[in-house]
mmCIF file of the N, C-alpha and C atoms, coordinates in Angstrom:
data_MODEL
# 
_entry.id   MODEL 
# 
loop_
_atom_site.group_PDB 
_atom_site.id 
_atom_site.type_symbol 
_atom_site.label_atom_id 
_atom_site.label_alt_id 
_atom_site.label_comp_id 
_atom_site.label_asym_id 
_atom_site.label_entity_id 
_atom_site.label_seq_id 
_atom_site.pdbx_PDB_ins_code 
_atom_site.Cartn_x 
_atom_site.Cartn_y 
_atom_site.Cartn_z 
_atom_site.occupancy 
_atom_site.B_iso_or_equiv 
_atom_site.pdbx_formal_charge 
_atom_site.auth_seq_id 
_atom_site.auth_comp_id 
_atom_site.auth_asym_id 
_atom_site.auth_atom_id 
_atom_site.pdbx_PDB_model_num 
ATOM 1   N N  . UNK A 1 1  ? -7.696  4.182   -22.521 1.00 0.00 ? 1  UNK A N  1 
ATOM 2   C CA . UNK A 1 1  ? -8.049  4.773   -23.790 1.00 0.00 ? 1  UNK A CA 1 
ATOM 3   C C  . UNK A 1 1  ? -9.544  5.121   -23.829 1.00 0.00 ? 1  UNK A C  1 
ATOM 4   N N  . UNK A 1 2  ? -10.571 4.568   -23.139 1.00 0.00 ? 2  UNK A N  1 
ATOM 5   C CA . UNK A 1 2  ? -11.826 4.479   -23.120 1.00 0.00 ? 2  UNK A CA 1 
ATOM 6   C C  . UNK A 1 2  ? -12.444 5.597   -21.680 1.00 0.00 ? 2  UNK A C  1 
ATOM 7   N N  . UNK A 1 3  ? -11.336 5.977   -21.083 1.00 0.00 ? 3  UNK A N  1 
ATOM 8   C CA . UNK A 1 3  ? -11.738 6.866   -20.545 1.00 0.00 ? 3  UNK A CA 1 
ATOM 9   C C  . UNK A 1 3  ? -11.902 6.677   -18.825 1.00 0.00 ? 3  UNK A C  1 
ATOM 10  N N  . UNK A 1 4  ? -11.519 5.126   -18.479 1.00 0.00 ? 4  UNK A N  1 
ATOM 11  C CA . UNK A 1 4  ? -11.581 4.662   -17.138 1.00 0.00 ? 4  UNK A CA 1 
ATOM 12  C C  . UNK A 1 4  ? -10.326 5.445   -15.985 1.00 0.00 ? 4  UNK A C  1 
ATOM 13  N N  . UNK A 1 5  ? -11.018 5.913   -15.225 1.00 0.00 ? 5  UNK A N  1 
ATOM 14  C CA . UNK A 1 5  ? -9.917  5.809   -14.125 1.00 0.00 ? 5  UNK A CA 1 
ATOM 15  C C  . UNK A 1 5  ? -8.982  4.837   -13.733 1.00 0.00 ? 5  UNK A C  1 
ATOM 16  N N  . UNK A 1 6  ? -8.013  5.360   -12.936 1.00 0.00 ? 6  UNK A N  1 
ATOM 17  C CA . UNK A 1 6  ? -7.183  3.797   -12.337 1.00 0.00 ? 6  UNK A CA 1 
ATOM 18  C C  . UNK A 1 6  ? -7.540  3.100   -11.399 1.00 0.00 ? 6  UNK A C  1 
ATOM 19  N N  . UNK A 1 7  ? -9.024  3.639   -10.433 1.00 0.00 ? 7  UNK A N  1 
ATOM 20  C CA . UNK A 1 7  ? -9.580  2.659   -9.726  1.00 0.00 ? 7  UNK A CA 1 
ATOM 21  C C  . UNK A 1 7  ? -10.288 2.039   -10.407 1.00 0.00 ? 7  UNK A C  1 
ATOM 22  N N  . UNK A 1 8  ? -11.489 2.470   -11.842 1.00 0.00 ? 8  UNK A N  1 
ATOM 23  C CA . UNK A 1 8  ? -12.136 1.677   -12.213 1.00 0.00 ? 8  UNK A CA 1 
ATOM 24  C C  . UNK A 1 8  ? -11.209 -0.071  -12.715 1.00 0.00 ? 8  UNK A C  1 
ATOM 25  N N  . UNK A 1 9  ? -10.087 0.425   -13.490 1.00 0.00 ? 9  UNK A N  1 
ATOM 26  C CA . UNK A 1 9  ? -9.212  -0.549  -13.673 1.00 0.00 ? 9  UNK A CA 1 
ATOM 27  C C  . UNK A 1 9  ? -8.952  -1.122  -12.662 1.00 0.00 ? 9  UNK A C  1 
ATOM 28  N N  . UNK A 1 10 ? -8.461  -1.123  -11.566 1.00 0.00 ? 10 UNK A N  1 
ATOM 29  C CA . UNK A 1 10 ? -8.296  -1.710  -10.568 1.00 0.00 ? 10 UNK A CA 1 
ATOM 30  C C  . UNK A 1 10 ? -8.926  -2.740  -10.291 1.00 0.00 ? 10 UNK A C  1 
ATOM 31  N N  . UNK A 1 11 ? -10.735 -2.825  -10.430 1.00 0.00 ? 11 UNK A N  1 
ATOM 32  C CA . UNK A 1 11 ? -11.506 -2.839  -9.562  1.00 0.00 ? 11 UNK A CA 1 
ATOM 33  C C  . UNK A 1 11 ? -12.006 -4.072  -10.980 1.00 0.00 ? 11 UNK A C  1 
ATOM 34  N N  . UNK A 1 12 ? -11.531 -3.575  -12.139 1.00 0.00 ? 12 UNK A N  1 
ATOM 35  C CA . UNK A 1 12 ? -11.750 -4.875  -12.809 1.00 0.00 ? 12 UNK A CA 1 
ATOM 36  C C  . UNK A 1 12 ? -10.888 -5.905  -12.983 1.00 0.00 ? 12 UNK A C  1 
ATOM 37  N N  . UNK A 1 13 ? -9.977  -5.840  -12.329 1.00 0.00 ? 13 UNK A N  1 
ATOM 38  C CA . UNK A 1 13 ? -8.400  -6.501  -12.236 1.00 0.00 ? 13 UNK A CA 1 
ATOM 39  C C  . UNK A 1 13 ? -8.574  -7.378  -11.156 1.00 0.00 ? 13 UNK A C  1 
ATOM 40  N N  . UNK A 1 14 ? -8.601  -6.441  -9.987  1.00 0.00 ? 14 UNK A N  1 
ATOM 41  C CA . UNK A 1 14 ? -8.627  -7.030  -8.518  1.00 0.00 ? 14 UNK A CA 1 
ATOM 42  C C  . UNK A 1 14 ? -9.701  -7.540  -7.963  1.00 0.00 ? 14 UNK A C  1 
ATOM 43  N N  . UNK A 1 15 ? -11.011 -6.402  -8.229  1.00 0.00 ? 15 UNK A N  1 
ATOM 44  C CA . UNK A 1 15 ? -12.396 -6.712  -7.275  1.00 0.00 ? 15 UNK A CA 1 
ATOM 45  C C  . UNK A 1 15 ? -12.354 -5.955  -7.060  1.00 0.00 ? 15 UNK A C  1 
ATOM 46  N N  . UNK A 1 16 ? -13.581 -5.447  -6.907  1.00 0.00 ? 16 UNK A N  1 
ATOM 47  C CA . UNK A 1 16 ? -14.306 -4.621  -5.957  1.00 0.00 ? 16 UNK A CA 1 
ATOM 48  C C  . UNK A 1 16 ? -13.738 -4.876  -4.240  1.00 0.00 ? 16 UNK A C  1 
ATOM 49  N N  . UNK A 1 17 ? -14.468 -6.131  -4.003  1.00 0.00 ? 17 UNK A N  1 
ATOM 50  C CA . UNK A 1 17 ? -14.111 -6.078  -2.671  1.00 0.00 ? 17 UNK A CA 1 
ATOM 51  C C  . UNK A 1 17 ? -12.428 -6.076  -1.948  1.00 0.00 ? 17 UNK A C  1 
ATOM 52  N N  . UNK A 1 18 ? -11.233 -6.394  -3.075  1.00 0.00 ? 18 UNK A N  1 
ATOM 53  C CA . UNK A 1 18 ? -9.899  -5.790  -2.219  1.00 0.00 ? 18 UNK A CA 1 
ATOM 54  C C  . UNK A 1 18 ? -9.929  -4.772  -2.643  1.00 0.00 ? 18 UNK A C  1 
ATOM 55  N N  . UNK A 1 19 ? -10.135 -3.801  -3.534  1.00 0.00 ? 19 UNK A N  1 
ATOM 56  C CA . UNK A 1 19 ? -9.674  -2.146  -3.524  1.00 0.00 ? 19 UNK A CA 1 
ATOM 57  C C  . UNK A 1 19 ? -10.199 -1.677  -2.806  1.00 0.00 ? 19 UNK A C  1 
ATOM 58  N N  . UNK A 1 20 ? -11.999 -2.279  -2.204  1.00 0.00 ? 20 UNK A N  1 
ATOM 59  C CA . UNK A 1 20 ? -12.634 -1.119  -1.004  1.00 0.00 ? 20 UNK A CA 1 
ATOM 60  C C  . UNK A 1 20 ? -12.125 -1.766  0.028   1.00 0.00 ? 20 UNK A C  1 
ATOM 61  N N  . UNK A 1 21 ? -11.677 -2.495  0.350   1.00 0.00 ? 21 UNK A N  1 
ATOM 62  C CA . UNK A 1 21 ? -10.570 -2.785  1.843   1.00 0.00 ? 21 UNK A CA 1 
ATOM 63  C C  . UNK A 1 21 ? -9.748  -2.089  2.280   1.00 0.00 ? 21 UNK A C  1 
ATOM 64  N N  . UNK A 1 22 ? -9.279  -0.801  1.532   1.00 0.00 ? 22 UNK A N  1 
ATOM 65  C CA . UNK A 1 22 ? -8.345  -0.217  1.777   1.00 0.00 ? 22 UNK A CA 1 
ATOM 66  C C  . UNK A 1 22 ? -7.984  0.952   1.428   1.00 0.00 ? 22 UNK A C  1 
ATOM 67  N N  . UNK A 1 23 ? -7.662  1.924   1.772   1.00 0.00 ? 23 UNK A N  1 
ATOM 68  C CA . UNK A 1 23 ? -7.579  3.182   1.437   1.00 0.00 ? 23 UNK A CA 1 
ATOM 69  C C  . UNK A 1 23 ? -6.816  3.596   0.410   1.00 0.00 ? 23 UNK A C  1 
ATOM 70  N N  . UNK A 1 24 ? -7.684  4.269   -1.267  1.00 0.00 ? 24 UNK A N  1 
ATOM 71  C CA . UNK A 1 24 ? -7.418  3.739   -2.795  1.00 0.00 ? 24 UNK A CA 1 
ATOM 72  C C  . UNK A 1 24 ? -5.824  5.190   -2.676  1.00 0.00 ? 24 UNK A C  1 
ATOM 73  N N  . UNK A 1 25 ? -6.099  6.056   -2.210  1.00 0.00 ? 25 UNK A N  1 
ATOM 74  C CA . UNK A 1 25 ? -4.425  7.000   -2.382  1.00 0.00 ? 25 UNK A CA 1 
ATOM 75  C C  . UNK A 1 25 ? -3.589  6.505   -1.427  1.00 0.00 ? 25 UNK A C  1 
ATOM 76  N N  . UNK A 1 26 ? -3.599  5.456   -0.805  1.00 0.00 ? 26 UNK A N  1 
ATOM 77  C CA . UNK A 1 26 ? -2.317  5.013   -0.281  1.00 0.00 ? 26 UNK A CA 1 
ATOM 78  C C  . UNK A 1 26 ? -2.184  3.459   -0.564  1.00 0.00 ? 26 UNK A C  1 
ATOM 79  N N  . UNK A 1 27 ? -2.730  2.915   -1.366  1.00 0.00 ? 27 UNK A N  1 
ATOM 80  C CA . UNK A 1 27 ? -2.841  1.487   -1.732  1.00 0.00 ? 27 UNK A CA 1 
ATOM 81  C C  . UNK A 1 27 ? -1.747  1.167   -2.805  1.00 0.00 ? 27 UNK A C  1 
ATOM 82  N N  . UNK A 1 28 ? -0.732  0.498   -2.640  1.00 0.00 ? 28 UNK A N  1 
ATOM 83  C CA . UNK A 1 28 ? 0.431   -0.245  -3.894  1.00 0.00 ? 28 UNK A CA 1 
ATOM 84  C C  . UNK A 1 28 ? -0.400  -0.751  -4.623  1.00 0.00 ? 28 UNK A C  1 
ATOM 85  N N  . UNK A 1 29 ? -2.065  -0.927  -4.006  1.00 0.00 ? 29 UNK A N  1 
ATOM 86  C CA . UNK A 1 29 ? -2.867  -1.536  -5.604  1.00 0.00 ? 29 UNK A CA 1 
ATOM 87  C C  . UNK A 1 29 ? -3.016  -0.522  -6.426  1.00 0.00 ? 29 UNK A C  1 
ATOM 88  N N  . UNK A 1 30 ? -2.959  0.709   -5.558  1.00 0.00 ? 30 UNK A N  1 
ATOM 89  C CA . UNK A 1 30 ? -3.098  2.267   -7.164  1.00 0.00 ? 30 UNK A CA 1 
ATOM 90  C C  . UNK A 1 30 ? -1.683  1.940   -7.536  1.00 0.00 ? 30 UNK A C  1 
ATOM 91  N N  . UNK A 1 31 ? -0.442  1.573   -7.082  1.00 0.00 ? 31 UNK A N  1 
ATOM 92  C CA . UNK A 1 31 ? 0.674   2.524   -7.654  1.00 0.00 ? 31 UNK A CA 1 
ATOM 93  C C  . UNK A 1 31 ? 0.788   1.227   -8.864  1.00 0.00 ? 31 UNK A C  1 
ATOM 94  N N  . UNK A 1 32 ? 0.173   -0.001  -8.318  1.00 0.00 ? 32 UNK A N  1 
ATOM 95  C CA . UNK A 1 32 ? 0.449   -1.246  -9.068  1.00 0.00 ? 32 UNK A CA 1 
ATOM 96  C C  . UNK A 1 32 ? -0.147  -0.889  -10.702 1.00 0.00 ? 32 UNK A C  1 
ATOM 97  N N  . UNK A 1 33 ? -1.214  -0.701  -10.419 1.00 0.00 ? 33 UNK A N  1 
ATOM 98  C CA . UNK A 1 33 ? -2.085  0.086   -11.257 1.00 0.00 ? 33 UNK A CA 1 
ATOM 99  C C  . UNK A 1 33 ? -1.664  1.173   -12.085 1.00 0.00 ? 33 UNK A C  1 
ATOM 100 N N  . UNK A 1 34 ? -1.298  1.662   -12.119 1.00 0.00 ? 34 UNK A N  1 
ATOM 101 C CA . UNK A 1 34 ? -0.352  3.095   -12.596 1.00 0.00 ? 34 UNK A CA 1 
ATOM 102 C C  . UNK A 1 34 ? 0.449   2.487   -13.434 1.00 0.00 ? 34 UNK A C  1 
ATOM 103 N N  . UNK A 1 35 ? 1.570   1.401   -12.382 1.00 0.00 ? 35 UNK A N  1 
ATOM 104 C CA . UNK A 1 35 ? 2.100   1.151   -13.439 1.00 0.00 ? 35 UNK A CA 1 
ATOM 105 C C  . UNK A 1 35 ? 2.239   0.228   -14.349 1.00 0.00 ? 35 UNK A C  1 
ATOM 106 N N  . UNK A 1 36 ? 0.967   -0.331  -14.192 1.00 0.00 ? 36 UNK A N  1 
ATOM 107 C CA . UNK A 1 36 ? 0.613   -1.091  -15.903 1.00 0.00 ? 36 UNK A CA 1 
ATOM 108 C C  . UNK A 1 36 ? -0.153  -0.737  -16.761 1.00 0.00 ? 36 UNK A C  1 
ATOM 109 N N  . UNK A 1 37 ? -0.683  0.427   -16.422 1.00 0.00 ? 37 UNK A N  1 
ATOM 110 C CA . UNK A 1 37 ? -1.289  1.554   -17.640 1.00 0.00 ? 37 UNK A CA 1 
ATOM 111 C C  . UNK A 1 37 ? -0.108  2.392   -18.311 1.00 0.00 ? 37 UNK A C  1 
ATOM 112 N N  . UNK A 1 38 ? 0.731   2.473   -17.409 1.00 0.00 ? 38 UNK A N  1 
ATOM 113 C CA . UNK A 1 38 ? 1.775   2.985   -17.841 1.00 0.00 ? 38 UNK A CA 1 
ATOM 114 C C  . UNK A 1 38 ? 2.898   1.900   -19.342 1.00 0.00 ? 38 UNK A C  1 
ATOM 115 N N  . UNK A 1 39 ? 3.175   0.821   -18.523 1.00 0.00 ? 39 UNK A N  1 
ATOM 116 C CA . UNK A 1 39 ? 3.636   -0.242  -19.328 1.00 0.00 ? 39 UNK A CA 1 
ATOM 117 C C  . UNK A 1 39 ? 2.925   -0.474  -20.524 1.00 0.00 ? 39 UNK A C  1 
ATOM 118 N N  . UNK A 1 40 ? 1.279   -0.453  -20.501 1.00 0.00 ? 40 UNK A N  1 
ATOM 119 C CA . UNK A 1 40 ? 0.388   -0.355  -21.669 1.00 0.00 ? 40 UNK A CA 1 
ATOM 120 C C  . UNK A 1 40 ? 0.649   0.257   -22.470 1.00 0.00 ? 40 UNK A C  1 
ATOM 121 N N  . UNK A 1 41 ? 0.346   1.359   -22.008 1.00 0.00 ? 41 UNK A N  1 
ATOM 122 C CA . UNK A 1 41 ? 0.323   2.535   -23.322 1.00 0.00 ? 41 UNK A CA 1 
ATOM 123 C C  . UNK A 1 41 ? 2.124   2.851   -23.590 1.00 0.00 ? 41 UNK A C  1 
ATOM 124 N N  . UNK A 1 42 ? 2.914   2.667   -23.132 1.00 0.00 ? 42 UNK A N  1 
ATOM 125 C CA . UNK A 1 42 ? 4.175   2.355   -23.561 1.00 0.00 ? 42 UNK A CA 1 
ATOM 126 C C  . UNK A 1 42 ? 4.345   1.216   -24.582 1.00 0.00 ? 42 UNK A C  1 
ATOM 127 N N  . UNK A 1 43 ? 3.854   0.353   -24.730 1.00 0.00 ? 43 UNK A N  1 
ATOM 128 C CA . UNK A 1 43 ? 3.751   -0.703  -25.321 1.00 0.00 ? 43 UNK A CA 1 
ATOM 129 C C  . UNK A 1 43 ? 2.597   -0.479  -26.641 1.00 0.00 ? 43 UNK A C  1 
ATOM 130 N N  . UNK A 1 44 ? 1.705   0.088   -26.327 1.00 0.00 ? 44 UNK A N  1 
ATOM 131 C CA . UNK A 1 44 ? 0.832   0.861   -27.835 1.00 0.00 ? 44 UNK A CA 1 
ATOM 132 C C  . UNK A 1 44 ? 1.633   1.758   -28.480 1.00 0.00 ? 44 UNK A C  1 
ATOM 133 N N  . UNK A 1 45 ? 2.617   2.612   -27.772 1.00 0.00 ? 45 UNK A N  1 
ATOM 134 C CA . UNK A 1 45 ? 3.505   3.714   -28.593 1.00 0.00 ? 45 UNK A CA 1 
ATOM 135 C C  . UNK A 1 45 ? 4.985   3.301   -29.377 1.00 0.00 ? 45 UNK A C  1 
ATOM 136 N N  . UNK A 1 46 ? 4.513   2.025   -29.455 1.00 0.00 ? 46 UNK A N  1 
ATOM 137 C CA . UNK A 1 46 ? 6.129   1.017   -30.192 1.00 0.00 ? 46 UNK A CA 1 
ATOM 138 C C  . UNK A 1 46 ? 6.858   0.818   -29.054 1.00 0.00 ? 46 UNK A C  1 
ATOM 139 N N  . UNK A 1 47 ? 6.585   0.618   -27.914 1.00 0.00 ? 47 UNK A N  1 
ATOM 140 C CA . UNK A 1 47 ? 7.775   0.330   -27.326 1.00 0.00 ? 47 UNK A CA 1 
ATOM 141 C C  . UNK A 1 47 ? 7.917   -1.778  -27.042 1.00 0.00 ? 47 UNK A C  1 
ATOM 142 N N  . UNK A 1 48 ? 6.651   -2.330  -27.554 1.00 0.00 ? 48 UNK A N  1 
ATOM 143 C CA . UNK A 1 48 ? 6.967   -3.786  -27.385 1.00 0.00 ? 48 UNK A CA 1 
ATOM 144 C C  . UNK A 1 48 ? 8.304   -3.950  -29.041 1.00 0.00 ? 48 UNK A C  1 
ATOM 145 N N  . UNK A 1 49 ? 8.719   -2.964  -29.415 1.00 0.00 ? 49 UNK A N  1 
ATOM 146 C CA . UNK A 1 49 ? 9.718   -3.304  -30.232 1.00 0.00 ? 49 UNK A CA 1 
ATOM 147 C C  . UNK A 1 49 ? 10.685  -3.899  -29.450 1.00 0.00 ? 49 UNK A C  1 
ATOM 148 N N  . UNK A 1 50 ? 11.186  -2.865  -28.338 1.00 0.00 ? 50 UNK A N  1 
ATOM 149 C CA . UNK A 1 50 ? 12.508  -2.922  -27.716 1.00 0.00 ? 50 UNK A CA 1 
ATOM 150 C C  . UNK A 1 50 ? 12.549  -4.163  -27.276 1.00 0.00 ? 50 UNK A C  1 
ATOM 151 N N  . UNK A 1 51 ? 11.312  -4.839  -26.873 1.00 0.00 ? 51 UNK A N  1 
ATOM 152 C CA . UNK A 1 51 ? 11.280  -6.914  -26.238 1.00 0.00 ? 51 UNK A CA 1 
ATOM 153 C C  . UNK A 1 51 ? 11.860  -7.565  -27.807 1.00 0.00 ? 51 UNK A C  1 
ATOM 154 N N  . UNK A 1 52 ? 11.548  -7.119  -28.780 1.00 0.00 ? 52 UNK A N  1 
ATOM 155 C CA . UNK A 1 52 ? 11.790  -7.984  -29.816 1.00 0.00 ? 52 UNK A CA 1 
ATOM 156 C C  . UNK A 1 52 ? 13.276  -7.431  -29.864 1.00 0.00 ? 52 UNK A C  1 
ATOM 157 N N  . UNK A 1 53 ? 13.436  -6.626  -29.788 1.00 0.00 ? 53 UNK A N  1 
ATOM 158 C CA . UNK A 1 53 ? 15.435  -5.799  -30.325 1.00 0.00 ? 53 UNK A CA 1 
ATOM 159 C C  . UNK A 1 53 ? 16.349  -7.080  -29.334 1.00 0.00 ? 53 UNK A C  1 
ATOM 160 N N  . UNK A 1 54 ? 15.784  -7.105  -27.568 1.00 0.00 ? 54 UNK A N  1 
ATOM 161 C CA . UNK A 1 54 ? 16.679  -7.678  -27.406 1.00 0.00 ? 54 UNK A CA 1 
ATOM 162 C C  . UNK A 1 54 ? 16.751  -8.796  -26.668 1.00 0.00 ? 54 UNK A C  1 
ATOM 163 N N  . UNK A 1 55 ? 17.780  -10.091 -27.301 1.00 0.00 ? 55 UNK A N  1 
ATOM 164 C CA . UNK A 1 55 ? 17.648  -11.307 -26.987 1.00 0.00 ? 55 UNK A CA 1 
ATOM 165 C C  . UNK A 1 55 ? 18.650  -11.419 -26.108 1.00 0.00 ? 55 UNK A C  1 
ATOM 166 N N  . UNK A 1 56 ? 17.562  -12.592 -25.308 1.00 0.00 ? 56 UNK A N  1 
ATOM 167 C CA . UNK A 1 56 ? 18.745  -13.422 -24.332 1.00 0.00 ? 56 UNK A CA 1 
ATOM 168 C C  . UNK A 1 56 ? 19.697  -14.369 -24.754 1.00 0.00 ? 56 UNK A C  1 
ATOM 169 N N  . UNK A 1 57 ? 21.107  -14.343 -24.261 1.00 0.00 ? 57 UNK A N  1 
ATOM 170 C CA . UNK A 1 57 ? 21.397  -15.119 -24.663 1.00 0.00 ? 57 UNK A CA 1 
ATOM 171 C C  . UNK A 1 57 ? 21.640  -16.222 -23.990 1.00 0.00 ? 57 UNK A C  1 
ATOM 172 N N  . UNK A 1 58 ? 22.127  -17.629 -24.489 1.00 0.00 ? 58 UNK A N  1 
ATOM 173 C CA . UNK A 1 58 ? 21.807  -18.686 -23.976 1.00 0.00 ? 58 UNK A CA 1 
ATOM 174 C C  . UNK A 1 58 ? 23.476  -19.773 -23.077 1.00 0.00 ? 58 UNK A C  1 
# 
């Protein structure tokens, strides 16, 4: 929302030193990355409703 890339995120998640270990467009740490910005902002647009809609049952 503030305007960061998905390495800057990364890089405050992981470190600096594992994202530069490794080459950032072929790294599962970008795709990892992706997709919890993704899950985020899914979750800002109402979607943590759907966790409350449905229960486990026991």
């Amino acid at each position: 929302m503030n305007g960061a890339s998905y390495r800057e995120i990364a890089i405050a998640i992981y470190g600096e030193p594992r994202i530069s270990a490794e080459s950032w467009k072929t790294s599962p740490l970008r795709a990892s990355v992706i997709g919890l910005v993704k899950g985020g902002l899914d979750a800002i647009n109402g979607g943590y409703l759907n966790m409350l809609r449905h229960r486990r049952r026991s």
